[in-house]
N, C-alpha and C positions, 0 to 999 in steps of 0.2 A: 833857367826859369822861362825868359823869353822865346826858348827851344819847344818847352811843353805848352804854353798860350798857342805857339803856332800850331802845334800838332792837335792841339785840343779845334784850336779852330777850323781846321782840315776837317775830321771826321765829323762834325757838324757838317759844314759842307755838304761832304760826301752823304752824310744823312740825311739831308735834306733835298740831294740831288735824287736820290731813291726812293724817296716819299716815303722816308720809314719804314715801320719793319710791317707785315703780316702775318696775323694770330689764326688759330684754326679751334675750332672746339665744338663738340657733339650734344644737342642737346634734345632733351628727350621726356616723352612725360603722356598724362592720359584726357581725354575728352570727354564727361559723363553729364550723363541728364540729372539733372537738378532736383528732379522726385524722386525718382528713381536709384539713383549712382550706376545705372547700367552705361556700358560704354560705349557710345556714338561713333558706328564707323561713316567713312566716306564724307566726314568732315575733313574740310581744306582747312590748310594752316601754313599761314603767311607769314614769313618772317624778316623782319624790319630791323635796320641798325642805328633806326633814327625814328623821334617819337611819329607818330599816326593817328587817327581819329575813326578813320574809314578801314575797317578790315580788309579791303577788295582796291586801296589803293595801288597806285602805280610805284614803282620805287623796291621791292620788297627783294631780298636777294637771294630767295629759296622759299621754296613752297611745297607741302608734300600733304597725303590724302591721310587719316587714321586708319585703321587697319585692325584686325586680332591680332595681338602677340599675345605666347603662351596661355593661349583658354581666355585673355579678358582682351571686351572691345576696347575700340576708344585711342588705340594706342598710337603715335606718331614718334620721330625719329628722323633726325636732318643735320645736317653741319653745315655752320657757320661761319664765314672768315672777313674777316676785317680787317682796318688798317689805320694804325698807330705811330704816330711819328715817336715817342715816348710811352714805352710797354711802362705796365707797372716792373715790371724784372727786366728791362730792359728787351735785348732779343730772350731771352729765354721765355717771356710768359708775360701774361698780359690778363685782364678783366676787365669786363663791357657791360654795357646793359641794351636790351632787345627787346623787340615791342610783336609778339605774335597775334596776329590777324585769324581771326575763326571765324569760320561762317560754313551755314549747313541748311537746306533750302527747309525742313523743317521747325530749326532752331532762331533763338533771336543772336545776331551777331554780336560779337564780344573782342572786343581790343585790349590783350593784358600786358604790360609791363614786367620785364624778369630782369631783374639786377644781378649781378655779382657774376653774372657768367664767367668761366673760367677757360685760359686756353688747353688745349693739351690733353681734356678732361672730358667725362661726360658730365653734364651736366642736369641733373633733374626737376624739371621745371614744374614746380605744383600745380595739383588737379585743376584742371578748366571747368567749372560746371555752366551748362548751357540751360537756358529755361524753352522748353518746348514752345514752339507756337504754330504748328500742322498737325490736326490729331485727324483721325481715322476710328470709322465704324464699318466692322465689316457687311452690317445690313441693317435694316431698318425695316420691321414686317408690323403690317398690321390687316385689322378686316373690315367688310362694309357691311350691315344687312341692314333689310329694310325690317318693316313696325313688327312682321312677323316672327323677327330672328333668322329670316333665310337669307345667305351671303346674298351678292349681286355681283354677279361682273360687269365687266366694262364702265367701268365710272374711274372717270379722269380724277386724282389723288393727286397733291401738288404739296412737296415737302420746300417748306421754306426758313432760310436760314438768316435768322437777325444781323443786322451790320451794325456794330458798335464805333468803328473807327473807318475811317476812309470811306473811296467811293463804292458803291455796291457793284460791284461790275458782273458777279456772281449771277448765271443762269438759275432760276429752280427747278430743282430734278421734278422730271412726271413721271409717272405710273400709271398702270390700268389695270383694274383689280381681275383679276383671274380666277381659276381653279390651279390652286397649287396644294400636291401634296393631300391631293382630296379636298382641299378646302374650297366650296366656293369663295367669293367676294374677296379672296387675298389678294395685297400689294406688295410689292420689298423692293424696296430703295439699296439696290447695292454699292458694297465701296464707297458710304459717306462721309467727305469729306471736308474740313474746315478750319480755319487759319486763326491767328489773335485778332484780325478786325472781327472776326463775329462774334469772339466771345472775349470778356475782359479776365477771364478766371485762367491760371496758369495750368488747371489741371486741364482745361478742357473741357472742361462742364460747359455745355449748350443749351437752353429752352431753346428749342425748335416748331414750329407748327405744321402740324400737318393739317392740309385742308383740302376738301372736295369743293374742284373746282370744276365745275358741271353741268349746261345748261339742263337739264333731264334731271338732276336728282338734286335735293335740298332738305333744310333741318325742320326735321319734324317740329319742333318747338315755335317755327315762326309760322306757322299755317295758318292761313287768313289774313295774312297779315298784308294792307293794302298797297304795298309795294310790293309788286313780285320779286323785283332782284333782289329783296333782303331775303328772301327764302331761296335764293341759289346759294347758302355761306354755310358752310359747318366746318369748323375749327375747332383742332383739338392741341393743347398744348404735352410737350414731349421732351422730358429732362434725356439730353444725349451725353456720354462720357465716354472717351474712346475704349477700343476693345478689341478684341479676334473673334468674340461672340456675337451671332446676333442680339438686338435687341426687339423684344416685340411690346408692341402697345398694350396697357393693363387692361383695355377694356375695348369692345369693338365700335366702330361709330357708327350710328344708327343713322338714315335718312328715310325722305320717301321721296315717291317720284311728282316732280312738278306738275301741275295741270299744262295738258299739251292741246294743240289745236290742230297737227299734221300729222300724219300716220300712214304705216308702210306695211303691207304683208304679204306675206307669201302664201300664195295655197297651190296647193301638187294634189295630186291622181295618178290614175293608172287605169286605164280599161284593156281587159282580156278577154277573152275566147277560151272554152274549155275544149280539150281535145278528147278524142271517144274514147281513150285511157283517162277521163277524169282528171286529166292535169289540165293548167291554164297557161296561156301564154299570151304575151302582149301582142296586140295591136296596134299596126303603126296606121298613120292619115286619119283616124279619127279627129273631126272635128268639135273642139271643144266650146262652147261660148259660156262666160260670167259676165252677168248681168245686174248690175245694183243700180239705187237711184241717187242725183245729187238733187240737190236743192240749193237752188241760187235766185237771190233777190227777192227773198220771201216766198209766195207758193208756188212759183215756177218751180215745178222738177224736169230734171231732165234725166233723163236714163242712159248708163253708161255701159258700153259691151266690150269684153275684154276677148279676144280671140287666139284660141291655141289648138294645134296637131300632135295630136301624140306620136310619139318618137319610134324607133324597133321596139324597144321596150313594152310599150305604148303606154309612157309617162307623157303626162303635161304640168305646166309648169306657168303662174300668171305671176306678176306682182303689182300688187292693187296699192296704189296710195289714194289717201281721201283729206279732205278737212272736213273739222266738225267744232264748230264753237261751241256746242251745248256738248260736250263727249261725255263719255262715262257709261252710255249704254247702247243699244242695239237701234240707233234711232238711223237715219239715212243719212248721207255722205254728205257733211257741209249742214247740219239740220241749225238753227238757228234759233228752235223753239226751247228754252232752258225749263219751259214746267213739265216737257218730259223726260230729265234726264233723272235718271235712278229706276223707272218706271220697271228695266228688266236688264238686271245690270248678272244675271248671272254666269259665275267664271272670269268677269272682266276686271282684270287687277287693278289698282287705286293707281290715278296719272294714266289709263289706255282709256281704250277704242272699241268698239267692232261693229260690225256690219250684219246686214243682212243680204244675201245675192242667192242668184237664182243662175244655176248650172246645166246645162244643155247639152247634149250629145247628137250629132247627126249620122245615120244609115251611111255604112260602109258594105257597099255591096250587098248579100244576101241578110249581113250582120246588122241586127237592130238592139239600138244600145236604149234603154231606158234611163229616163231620169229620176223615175220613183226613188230608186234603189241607194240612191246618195242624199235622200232629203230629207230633214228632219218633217215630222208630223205635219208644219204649218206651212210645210212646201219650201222651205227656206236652206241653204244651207248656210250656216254660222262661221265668221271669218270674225279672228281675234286679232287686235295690233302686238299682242305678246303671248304668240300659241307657247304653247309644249317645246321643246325643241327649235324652235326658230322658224317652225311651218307649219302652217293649217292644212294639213293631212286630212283627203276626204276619204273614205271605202272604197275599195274598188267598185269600178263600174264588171260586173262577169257579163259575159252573154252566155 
């Protein structure tokens, strides 16, 4: 008897000199989204042999990515070993429990507890389901026109995404409305994207606002209104829910253009020479002069001359800017008197400009250029702050 107490007491010992035995076991199982039950790959998963809080702690003693197996995502697969001074079967076999760490930059992290693991075994660890919290829209397309229904381009479009939880650190996407697709006055906000602080709904449901954010154009609705800056705001609200589709706005957003006080234009020409086959060709070193009036400090005018040579081509080429407090029609450059604006407002679109100037040509050689030939009736030629095309295009000047 006192033979077997020693022996017994040995192998203790001895067991205890070896830090017990080591168990091994395979364990294995799937990562799916929570609406869905699709399977989340390139989810990490951390596995712990002791409890945890933090999925991304320190300590974990294997870690592996999910993956496709057989046709379904989500899948992951790792072995685990640990160490038992006392197996449940002694050295043969053993049972643990493990704490798996998940996290996926899309997803909200999740720390699950699995019991009963077994050694020797694979062991299949029940569905993980993750709640999404990064959703995606592949675009976001809307339109601008003005009072007439005709698109606009160029008007600064500013999509803005609510912050429900934390700090807003989130840039707002801009745009500038184009011609896309034939369409004038389109924007699209591509690749939108957005987290659980913006939206508290797990599907991903966003009201978002889209809003023209644009000193030049503003909402029709507040005209007159004697604040101008509340007439630069048009806001439109926009239910987002992610997707591979675009989404487009139900309805376009209407503005018009602000009253402006500075104005820019371009006017081009061409004077040519016909050759004694009846063709024409340009003239280069013509002298060109534009000529309009400003008006400063009340009836002081003073007259502005603008100088250009036409090119091989024989284009020319000015860019006239003016102010005009009283705008809206053909009055002079900087005019101050408001009881005649409207007086002759024709062609000049709601928020512009234009002018009246007087265009000159000087003798090249035997070559004499007339001015009749580019003047309207009242001797004037008409210069708009928003031509046709982007330029006040006069006739050619022919000799």
């Amino acid at each position: 008897m006192k033979r077997l107490v020693l022996l017994a007491g040995a192998a203790l010992f001895l067991l205890a000199s070896c830090g017990g035995y080591y168990y091994r076991a395979t364990v294995q199982g799937f990562v799916v989204d929570d609406e869905s039950d699709v399977g989340i790959n390139e989810a990490t998963v951390r596995i712990y042999t002791e409890e945890v809080t933090d999925p991304n702690a320190e300590g974990f003693v294997t870690a592996t990515s999910t993956v496709t197996q057989g046709g379904n995502g989500g899948y992951y697969s790792s072995t685990v070993i640990w160490n038992n001074l006392f197996g449940s079967y002694g050295d043969e076999g053993d049972t643990t429990e493990i704490w798996l760490g998940i996290s996926h930059p899309d997803y909200a992290d999740r720390v699950v507890r699995a019991e009963g693991i077994l050694s020797d075994d694979n062991n299949l660890i029940a569905t993980v389901r993750l709640e999404e919290t990064t959703f995606r829209l592949d675009a976001l397309r809307g339109r601008v026109e003005d009072s007439n229904g005709a698109g606009v381009n160029g008007v600064r479009v500013v999509l803005d995404l609510p912050q429900v939880s934390g700090t807003d650190e989130r840039e707002d996407r801009v745009a500038q409305t184009a011609t896309i697709d034939g369409q004038t006055g389109t924007f699209e906000f591509g690749n939108v994207e957005w987290d659980d602080t913006n939206t508290g709904n797990t599907s991903g449901e966003l009201t978002a606002t889209v809003r023209i954010d644009d000193t030049e154009w503003g909402d029709p609705s507040n005209t007159g209104n004697p604040d101008p800056a509340d007439d630069e705001t048009v806001e439109e609200s926009v239910v987002l829910l992610p997707g591979d589709q675009p989404r487009t706005l139900s309805s376009d957003i209407t503005v018009f253009r602000l009253a402006r006080t500075e104005f820019t234009a371009v006017v081009a020409g061409r004077v040519q020479d016909q050759l004694t086959d009846g063709t024409f060709v340009g003239v280069q070193g013509v002298r060109v002069e534009l000529t309009y009036d400003r008006i400063e400090n009340g009836p002081t005018t003073i007259t502005e001359t603008l100088i250009d040579f036409s090119d091989a081509g024989g284009n020319y080429q000015f860019t006239v800017t003016w102010i005009d407090k009283a705008a809206g029609d053909f009055d002079d450059a900087d005019a101050q008197d408001t009881a005649n604006v409207g007086a002759d407002t024709d062609g000049i679109a709601e928020g512009e400009d234009a002018l009246r100037a007087e265009v000159r040509y000087s003798d090249v050689g035997v070559l004499t250029f007339s001015d009749s030939n580019i003047l309207a009736a009242d001797g004037y030629a008409y210069i708009y702050s928003n031509p046709r095309d982007g330029v006040n295009r006069l006739p050619d000047n022919r000799q």
